[in-house]
N, CA, C and O of each residue as an XYZ file, in Angstrom:
816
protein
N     110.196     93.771     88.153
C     109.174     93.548     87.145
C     107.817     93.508     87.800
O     107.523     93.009     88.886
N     107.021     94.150     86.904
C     105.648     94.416     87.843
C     104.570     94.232     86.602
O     104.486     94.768     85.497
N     103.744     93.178     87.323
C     102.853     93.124     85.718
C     101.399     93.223     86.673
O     101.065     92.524     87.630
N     100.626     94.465     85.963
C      99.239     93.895     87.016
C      98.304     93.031     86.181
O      98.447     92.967     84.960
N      97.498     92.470     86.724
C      96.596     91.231     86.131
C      94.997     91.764     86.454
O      94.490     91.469     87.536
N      94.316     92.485     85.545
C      93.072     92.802     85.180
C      92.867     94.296     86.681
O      91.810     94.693     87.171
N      94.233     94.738     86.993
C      93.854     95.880     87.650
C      93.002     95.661     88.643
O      92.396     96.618     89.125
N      92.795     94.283     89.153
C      91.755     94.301     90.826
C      92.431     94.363     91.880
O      93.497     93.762     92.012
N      91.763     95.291     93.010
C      92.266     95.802     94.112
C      92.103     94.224     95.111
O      91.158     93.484     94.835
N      92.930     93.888     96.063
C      92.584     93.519     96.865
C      91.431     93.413     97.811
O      90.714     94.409     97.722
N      91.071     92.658     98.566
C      89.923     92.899     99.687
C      90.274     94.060    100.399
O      91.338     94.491    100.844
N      88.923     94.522    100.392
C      89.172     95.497    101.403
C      89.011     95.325    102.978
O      88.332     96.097    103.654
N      89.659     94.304    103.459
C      90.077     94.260    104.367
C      91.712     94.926    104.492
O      92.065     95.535    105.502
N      92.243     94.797    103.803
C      93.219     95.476    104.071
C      93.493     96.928    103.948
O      94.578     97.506    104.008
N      91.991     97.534    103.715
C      92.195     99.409    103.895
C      92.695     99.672    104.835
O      93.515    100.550    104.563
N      92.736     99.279    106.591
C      92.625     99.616    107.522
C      94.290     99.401    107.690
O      94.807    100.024    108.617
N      95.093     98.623    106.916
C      96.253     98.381    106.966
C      97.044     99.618    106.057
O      97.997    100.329    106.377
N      96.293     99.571    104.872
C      97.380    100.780    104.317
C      97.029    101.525    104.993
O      97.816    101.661    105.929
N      95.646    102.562    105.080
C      95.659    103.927    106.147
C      96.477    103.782    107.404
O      96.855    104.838    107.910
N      96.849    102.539    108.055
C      97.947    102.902    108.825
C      99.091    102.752    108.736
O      99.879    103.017    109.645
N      99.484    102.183    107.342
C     100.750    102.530    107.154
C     101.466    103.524    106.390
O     102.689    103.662    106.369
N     100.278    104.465    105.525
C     100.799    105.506    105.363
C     100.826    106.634    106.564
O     101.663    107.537    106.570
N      99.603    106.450    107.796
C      99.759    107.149    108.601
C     102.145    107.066    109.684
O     103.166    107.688    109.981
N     101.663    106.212    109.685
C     103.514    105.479    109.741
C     104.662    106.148    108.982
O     105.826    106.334    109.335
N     104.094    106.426    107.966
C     105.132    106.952    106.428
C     105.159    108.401    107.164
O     106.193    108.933    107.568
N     103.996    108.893    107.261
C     103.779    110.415    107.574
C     104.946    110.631    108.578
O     105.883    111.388    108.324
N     104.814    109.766    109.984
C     105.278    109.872    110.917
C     106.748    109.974    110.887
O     107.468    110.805    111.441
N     107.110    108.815    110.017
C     108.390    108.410    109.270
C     109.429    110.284    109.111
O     110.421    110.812    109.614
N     108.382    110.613    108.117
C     109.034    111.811    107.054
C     109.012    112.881    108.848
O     110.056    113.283    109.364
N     108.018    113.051    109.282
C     108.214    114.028    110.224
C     109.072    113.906    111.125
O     109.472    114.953    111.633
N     109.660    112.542    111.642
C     110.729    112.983    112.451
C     112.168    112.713    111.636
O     113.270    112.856    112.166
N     111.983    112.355    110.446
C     113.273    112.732    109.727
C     113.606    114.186    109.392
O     114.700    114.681    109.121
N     112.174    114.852    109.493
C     112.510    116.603    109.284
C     112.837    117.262    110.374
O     113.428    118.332    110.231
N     112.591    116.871    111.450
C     112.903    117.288    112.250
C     114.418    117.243    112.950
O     115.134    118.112    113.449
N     114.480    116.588    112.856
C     116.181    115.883    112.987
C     116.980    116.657    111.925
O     118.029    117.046    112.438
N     116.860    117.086    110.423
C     117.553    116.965    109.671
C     117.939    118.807    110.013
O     119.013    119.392    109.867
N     116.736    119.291    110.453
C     116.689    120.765    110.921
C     117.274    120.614    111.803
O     118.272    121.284    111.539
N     117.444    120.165    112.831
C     118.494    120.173    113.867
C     119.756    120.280    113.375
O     120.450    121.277    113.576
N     120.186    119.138    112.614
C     121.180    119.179    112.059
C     121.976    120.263    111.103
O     123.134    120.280    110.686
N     121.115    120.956    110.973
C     121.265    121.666    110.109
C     121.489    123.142    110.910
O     121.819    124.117    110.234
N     121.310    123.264    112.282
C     121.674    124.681    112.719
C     122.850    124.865    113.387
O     123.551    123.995    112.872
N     123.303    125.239    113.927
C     125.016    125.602    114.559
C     125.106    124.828    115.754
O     124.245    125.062    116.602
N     126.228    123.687    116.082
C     126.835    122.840    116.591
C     127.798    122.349    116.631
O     128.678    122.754    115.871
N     128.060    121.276    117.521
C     128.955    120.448    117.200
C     129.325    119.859    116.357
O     128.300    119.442    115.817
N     130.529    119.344    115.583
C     130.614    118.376    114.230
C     130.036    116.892    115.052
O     129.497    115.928    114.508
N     130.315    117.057    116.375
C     130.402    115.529    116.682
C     128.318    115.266    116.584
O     127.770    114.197    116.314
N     127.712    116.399    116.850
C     126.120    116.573    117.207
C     125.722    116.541    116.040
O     124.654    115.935    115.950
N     126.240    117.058    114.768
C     125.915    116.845    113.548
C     126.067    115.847    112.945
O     125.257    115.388    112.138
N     127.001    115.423    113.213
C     127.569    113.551    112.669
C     126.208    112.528    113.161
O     125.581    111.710    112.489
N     126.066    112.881    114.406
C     125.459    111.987    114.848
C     124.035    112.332    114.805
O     123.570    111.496    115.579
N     123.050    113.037    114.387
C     122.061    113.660    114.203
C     121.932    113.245    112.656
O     120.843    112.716    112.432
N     122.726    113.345    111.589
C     123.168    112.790    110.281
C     122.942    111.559    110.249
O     122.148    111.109    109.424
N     123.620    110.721    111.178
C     123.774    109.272    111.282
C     122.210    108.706    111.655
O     121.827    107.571    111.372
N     121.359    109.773    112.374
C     120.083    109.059    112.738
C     118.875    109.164    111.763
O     117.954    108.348    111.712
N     119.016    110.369    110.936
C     118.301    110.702    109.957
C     118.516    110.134    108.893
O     117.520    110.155    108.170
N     119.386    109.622    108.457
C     119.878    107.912    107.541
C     119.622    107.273    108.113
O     118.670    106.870    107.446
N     119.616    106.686    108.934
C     118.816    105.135    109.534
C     117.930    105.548    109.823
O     117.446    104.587    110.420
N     116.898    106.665    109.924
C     115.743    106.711    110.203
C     114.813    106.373    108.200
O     113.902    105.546    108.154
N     115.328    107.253    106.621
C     115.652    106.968    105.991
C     115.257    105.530    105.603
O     114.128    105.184    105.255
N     116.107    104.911    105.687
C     116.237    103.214    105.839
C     115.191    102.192    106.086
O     114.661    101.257    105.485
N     115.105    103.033    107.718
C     114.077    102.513    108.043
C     112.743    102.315    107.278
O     112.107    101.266    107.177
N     112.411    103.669    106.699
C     111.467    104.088    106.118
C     111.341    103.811    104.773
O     110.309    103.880    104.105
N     112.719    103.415    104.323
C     112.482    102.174    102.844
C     112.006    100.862    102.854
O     111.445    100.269    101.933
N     112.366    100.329    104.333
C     111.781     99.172    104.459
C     110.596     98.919    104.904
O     110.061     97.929    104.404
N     109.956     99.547    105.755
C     108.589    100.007    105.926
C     107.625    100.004    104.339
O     106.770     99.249    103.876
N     108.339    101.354    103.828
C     107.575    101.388    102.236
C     107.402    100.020    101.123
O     106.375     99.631    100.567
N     108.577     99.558    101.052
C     108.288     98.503    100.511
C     107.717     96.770    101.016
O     107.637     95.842    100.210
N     107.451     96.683    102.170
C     106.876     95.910    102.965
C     105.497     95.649    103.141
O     104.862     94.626    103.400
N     105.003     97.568    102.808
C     103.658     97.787    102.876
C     102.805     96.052    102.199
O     103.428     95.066    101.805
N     101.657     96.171    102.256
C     100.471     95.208    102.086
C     100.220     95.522    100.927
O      99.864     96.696    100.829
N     100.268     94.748     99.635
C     100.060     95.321     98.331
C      98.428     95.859     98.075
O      97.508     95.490     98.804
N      98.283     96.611     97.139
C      96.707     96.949     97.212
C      96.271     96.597     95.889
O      95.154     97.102     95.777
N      96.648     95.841     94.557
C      96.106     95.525     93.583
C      96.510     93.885     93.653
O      97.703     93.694     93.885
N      95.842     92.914     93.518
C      96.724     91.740     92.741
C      97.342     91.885     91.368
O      96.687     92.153     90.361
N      99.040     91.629     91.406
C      99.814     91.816     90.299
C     100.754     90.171     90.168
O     100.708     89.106     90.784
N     101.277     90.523     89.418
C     102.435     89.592     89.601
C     103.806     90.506     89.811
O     103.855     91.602     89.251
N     104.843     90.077     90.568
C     105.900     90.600     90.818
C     107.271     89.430     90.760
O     107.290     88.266     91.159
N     108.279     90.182     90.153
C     109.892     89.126     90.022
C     110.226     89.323     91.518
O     110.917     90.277     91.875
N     109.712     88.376     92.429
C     110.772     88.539     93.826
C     111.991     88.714     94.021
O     112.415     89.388     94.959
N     112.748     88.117     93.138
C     114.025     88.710     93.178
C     114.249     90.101     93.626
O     114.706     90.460     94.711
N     113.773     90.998     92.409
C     113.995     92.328     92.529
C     113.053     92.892     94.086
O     113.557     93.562     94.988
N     111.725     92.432     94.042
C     111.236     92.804     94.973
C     111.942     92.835     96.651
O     111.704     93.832     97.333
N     112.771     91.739     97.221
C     113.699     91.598     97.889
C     114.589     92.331     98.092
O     114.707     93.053     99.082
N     115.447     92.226     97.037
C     116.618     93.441     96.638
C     116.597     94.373     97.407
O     117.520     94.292     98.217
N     115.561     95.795     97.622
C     115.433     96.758     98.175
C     115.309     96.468     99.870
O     116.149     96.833    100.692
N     114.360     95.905    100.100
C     114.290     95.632    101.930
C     115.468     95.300    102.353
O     115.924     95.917    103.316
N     116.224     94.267    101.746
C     117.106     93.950    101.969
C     118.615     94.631    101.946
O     119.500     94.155    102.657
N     118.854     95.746    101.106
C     119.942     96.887    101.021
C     119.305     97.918    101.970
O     120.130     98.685    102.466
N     117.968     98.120    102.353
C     117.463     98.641    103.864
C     118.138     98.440    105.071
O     118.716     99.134    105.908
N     117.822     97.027    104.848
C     118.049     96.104    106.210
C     119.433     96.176    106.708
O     119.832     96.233    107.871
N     120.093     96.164    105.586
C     121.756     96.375    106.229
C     122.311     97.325    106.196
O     123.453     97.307    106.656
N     121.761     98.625    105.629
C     122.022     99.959    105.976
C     121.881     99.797    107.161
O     122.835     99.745    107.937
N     120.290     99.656    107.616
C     119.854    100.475    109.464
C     120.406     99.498    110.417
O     120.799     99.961    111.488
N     120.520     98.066    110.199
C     120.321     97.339    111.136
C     121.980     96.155    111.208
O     122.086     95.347    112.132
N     122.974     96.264    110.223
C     123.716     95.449    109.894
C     125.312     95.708    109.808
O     126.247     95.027    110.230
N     125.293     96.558    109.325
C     126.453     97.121    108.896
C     126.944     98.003    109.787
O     128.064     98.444    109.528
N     126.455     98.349    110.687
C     127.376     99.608    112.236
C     127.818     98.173    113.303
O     128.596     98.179    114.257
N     126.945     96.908    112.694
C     127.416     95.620    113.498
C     128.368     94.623    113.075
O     128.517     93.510    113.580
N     129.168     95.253    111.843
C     129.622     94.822    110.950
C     129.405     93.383    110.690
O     130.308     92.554    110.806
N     127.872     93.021    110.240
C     127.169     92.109    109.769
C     127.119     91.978    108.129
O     126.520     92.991    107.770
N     127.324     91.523    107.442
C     127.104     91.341    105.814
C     126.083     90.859    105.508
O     125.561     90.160    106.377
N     125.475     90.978    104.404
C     124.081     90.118    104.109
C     124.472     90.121    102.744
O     125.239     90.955    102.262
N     123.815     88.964    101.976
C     124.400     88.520    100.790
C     122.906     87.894    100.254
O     122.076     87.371    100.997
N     122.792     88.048     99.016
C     121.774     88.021     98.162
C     122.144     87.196     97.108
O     123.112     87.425     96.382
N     121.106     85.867     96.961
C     121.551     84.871     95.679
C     120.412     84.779     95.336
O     119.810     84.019     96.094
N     119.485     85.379     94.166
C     118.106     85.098     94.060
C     118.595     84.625     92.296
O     119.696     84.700     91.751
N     117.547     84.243     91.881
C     116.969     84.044     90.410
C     115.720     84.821     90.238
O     115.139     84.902     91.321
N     115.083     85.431     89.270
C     113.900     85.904     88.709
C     112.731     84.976     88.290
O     112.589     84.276     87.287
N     111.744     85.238     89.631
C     110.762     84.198     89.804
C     109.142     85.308     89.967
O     108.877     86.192     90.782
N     108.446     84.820     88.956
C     107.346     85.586     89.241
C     106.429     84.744     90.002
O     106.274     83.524     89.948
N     105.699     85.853     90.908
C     105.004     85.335     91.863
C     103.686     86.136     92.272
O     103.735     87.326     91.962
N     102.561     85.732     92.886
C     101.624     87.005     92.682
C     102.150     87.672     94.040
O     103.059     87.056     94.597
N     101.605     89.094     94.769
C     101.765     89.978     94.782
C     101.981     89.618     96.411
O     102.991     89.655     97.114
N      99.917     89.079     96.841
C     100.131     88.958     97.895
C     101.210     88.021     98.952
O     101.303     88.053    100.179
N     102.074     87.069     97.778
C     102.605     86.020     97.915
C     104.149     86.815     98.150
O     104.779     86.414     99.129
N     104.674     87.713     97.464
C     105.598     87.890     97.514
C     105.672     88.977     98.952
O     106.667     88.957     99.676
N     104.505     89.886     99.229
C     104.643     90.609    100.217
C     104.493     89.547    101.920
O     104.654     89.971    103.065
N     104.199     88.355    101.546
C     104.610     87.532    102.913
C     105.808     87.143    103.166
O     106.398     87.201    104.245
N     106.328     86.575    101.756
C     107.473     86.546    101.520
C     108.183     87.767    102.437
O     108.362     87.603    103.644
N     108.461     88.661    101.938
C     108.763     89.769    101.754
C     109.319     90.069    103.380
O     110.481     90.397    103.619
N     107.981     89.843    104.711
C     107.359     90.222    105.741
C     108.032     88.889    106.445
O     108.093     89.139    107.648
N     108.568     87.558    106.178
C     109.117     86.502    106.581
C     110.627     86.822    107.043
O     111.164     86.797    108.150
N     111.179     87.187    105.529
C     112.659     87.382    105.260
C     112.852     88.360    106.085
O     114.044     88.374    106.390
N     112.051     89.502    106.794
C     112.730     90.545    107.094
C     112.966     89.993    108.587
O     113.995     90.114    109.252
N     111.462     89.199    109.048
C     111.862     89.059    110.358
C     112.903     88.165    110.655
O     113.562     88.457    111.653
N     113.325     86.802    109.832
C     114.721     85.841    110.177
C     115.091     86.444    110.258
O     115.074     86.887    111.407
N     116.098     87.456    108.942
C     117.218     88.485    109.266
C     117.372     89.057    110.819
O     118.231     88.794    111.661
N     116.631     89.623    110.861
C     116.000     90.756    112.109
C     116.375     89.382    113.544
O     117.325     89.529    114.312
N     115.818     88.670    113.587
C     116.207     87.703    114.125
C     117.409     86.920    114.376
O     117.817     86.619    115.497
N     117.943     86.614    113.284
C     119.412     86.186    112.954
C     120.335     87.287    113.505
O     121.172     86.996    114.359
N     120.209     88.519    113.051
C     121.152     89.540    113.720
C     120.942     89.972    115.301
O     121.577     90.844    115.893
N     119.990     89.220    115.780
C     119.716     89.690    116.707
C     120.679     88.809    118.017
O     121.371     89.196    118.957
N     120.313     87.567    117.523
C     120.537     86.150    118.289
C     122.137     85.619    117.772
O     122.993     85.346    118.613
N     122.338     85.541    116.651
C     123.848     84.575    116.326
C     125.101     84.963    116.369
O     126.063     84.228    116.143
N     125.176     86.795    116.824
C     126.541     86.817    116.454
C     127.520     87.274    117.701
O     128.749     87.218    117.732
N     126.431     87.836    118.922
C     126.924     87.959    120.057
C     128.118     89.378    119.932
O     128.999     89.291    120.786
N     128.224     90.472    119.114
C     129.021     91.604    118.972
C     130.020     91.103    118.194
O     130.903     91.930    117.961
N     130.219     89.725    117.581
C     130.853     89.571    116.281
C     130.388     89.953    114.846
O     129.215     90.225    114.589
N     131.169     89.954    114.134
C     131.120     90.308    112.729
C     130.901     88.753    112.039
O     131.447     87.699    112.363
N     129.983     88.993    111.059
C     129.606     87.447    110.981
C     128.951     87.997    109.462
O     129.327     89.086    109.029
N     127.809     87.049    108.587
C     127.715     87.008    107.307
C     126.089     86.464    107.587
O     125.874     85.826    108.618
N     125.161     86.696    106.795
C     123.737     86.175    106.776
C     123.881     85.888    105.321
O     124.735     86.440    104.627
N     123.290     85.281    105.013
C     122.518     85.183    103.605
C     121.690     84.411    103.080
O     121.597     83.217    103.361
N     120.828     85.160    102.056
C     119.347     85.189    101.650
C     119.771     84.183    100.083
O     120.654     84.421     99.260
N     119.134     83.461    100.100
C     119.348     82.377     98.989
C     117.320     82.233     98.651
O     116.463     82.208     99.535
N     117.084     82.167     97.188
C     116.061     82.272     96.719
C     115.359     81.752     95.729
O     114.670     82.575     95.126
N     115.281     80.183     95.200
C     114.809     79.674     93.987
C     113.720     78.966     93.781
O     112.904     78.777     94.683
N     113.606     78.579     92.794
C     112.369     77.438     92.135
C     112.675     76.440     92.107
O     113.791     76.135     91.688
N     111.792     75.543     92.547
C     112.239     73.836     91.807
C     110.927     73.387     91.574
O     110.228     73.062     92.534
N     110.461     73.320     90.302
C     109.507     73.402     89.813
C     108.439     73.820     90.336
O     108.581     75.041     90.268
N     107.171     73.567     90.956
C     106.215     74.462     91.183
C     106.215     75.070     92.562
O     105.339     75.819     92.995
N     107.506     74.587     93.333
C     107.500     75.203     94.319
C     108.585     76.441     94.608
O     109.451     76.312     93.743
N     108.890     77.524     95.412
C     109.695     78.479     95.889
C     110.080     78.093     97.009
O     109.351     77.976     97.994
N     111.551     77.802     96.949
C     111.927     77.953     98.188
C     112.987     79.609     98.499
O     113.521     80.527     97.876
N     112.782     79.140     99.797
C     113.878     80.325    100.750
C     114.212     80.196    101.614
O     113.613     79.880    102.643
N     115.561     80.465    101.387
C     116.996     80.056    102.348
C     117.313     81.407    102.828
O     117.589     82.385    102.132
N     117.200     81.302    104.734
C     118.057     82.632    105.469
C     119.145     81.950    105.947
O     118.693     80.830    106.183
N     120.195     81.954    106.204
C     121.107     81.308    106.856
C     122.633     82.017    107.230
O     123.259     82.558    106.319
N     123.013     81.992    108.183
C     124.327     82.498    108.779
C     125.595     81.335    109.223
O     125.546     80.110    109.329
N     126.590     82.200    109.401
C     127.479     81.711    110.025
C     128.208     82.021    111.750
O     129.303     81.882    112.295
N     126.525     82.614    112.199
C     127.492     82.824    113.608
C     127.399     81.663    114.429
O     127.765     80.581    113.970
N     126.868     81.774    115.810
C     126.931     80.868    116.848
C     125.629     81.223    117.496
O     125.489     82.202    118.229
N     124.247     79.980    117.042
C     122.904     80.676    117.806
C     122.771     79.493    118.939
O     123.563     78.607    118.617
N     122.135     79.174    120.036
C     121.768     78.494    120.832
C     120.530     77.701    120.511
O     119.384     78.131    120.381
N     120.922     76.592    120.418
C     119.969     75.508    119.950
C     118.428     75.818    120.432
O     117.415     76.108    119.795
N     118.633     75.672    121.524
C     117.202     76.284    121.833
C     116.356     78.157    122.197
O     116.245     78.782    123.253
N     115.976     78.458    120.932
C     115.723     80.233    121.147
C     114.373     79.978    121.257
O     113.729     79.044    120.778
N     113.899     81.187    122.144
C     112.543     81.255    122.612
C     111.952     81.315    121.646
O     112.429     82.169    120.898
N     110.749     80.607    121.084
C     110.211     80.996    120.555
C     108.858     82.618    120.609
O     107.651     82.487    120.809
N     109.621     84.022    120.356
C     108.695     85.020    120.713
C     108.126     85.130    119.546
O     108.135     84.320    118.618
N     107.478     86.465    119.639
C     106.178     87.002    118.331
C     107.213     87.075    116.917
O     106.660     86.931    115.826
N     108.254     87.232    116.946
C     108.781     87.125    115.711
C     109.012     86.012    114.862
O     108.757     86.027    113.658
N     109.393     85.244    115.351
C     109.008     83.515    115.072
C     107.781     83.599    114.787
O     107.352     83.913    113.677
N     107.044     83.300    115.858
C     105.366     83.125    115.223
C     104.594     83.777    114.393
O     103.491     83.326    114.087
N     105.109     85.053    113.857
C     104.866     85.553    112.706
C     105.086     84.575    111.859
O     104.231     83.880    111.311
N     106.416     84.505    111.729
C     107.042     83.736    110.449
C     106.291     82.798    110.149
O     105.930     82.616    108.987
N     105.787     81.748    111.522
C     105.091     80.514    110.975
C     103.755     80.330    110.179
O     103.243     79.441    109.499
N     103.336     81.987    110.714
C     101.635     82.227    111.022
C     101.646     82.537    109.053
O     100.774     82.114    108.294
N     102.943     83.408    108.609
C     102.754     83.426    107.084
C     103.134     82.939    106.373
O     103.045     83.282    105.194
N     103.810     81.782    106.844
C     104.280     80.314    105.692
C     103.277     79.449    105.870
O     103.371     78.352    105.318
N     102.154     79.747    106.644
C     101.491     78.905    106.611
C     100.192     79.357    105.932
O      99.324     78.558    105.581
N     100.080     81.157    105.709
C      98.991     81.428    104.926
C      99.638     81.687    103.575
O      99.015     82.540    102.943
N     100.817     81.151    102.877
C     101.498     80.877    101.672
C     100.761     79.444    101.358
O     100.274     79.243    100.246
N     100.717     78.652    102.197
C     100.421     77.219    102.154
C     101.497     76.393    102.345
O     101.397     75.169    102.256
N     102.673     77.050    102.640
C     103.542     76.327    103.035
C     104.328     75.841    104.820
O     103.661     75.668    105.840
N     105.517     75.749    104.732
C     106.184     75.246    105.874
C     107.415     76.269    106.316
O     107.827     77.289    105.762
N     107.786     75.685    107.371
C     109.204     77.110    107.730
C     109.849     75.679    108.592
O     109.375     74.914    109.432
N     111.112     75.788    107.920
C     112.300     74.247    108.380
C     113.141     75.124    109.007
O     113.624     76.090    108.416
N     113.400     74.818    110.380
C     115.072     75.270    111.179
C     115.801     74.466    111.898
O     115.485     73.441    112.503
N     117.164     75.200    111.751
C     118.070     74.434    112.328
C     119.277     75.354    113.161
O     119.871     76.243    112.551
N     119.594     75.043    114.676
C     120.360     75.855    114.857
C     121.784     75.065    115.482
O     121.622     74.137    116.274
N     122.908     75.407    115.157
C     124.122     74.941    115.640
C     124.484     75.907    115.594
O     124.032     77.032    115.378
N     126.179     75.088    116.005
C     127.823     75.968    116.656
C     128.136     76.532    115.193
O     129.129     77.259    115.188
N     127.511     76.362    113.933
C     128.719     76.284    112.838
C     127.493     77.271    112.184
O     127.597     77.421    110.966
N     126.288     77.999    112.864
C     125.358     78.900    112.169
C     123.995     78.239    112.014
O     123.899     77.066    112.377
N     122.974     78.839    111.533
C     121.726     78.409    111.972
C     121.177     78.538    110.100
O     121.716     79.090    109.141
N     119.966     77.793    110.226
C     119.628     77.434    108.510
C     117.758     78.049    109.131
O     117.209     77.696    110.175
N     117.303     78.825    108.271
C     115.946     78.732    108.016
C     114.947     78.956    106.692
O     114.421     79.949    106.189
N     114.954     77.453    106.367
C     114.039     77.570    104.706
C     112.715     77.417    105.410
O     112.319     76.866    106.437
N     112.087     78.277    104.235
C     110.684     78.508    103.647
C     110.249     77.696    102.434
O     110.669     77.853    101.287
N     109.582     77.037    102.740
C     108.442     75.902    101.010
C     107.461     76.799    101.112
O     106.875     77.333    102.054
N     107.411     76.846    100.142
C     106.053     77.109     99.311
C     105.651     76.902     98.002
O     106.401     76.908     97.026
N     104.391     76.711     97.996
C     103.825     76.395     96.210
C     103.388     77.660     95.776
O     102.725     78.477     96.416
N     103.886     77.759     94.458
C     103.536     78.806     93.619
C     101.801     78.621     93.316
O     101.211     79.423     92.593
């Protein structure tokens, strides 16, 4: 659900962000053509499979990229749905050849635009994180939990593998904190033997 609210563009501070992320998109489509032409001339089945296999996760990639982008109007948007997509991205390219699951429990919550694209830019990095750190070449389960309790939104990433209590904190973390905190909110974690918990507060 997409409602815009009097059609105003964002600051334009963020031109310099879309021109480079459609420059990105460009880049995106060109080496998926290129690949797909490869694929496409006389070979191996095994060179084609696997030339196939990269041009779908390249694909993927490039859905999650697209919808991640920096919004350019203030609207309101149902996060729910907005989620949805990055997230059937995310475990195409990055989840599922690790036989990782990701699981989706949202409700339909409107939210404005720029709010949901931090959102948006949070969730991808836990995941990204979570699969990176908890499962050690096991098959394991993430999931994205998403509601209201009255004027606030919360969000739940959480797994069931095995993370080490203490993980470095690198640039992916400090993203996370740097945009729950320009939400106005907080980022709560927890890591054990039995899987690791990371909610997001925020006020609507």
């Amino acid at each position: 659900m997409l409602e815009v609210i009097g059609g105003s563009r964002l600051p334009d501070a963020g031109l310099l962000m879309r021109e480079l992320s459609h420059r990105i998109n460009n880049e995106f489509t060109s080496a998926i053509g290129v690949i797909s032409f490869a694929a496409a001339r006389p070979s191996s089945s095994e060179v084609k499979a696997a030339l196939n296999d990269v041009s779908e996760r390249l694909h993927h990639y490039a859905d999650v990229h697209r919808t991640l982008q920096m919004p350019e109007y203030h609207t309101r948007v149902d996060a729910s749905s907005y989620l949805r997509k990055p997230c059937n991205s995310i475990s195409r390219s990055k989840l599922e050849s690790h036989n990782i699951r990701l699981v989706l429990v949202t409700r339909p919550i409107s939210i404005r635009s720029d709010q949901c694209w931090r959102l948006g830019m949070i969730v991808y990095e836990l995941i990204t994180n979570t699969a990176r750190h908890a499962f050690n070449g096991t098959k394991g389960e993430i999931w994205v939990e998403l509601w209201r309790a009255g004027a606030i939104v919360e969000c739940r990433v959480s797994d069931n593998g095995t993370a080490l209590r203490e993980i470095r904190r690198g640039r992916g973390l400090y993203l996370v904190q740097e945009l729950a905190k320009r939400l106005g909110g907080r980022l709560e974690q927890s890591f054990g033997p039995q899987g690791s918990n990371s909610l997001v507060v925020f006020p609507i």
